[in-house]
Structure formats: C-alpha cells, structure tokens
N, C-alpha and C positions, 0 to 999 in steps of 0.2 A: 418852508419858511412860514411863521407865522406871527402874523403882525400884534402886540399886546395892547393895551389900555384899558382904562379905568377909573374910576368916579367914586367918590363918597357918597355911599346912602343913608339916609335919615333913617331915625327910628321908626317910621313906619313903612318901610321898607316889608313886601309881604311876595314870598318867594312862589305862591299860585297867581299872581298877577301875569298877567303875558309879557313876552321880554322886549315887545318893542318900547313895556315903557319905562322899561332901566335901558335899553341901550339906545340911548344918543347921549348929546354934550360929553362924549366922553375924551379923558384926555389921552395922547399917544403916549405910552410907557418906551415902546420899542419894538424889536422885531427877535423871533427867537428860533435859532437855526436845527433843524434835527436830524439826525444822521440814523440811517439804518446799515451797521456793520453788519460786514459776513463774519459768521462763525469762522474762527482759526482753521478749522480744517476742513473748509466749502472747498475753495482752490485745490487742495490735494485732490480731492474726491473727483471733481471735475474731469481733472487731468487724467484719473483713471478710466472714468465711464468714456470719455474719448479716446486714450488708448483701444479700451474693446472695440470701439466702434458704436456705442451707442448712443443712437439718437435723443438728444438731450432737449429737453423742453421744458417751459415755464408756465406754467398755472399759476393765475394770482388773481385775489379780486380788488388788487391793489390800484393806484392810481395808474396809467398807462405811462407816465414818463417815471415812475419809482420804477417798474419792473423792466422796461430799457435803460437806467441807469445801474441796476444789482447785472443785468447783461452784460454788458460794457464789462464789470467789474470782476466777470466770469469767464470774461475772453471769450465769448460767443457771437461778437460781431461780427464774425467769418463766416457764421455756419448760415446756410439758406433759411432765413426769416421770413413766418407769416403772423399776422396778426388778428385776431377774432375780438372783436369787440363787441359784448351785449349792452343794447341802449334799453333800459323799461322807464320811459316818461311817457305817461300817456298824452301829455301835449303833444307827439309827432302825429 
C-alpha cells in the first residue's frame, strides 16, 4: 500500500534541487493498493514439483512479508519453514 499526495510547483520549480525541499506542505491524494498476481499456471506447477517430492523454496530480495504472502498463496504454509534474512546497514 502506498500512501499519495501532492502540491503545486511554481515555475521555478528546479528538479537538481534536493527533495526535502518539494516534499513538505503536501496535501493527501490517497492511498493506492498493489497486488502481485501469480502467473495462471504457478499453482499447477507447484502441485507437480510436490507431487515428486521436491523440495520447494523461495528466493526473493523482496520485502519479507510479500514473499510470506506469494507462500501462503502457493499452499506452502505446511512445508518446514526457515527464514535467512540479510541486514547491510552499516548503523548496526
């Protein structure tokens, strides 16, 4: 989900300027929802690689609750889950 809003800029509006100093006073537009569909024939496929028995897993450098919700979505809340997550912020 992602929240919109937006302001009128004047004509000297200069787009190398740094952005903290367009974004404030701005006003709310709204909120705008996005959906990541499986492809039509993710679920078949699924269903086969489990039939053989193979161990199925998920690689993503996606946001951690997008790739447990496409899970979910794959019928793999059953199978023994672990999770790897890499942190690179040099603040820790």
């Amino acid at each position: 989900m992602l929240a919109l809003a937006h302001k009128k800029l004047d004509s000297a509006f200069d787009p190398l300027q740094e952005r903290q100093n367009y974004e404030n006073d701005l006003e709310f537009s709204g909120f705008m929802v996005l959906e990541n569909k499986l492809k039509d024939d993710t679920l078949d496929e699924i269903r086969v690689f489990k039939k053989a028995q193979y161990q199925i897993v998920i690689i993503t450098g996606d946001n951690i609750l997008t790739a447990i919700s496409v899970s979910y979505r794959l019928g793999l809340k059953n199978i023994k889950q672990y999770l790897l997550v890499e942190v690179n912020d040099s603040k820790l």
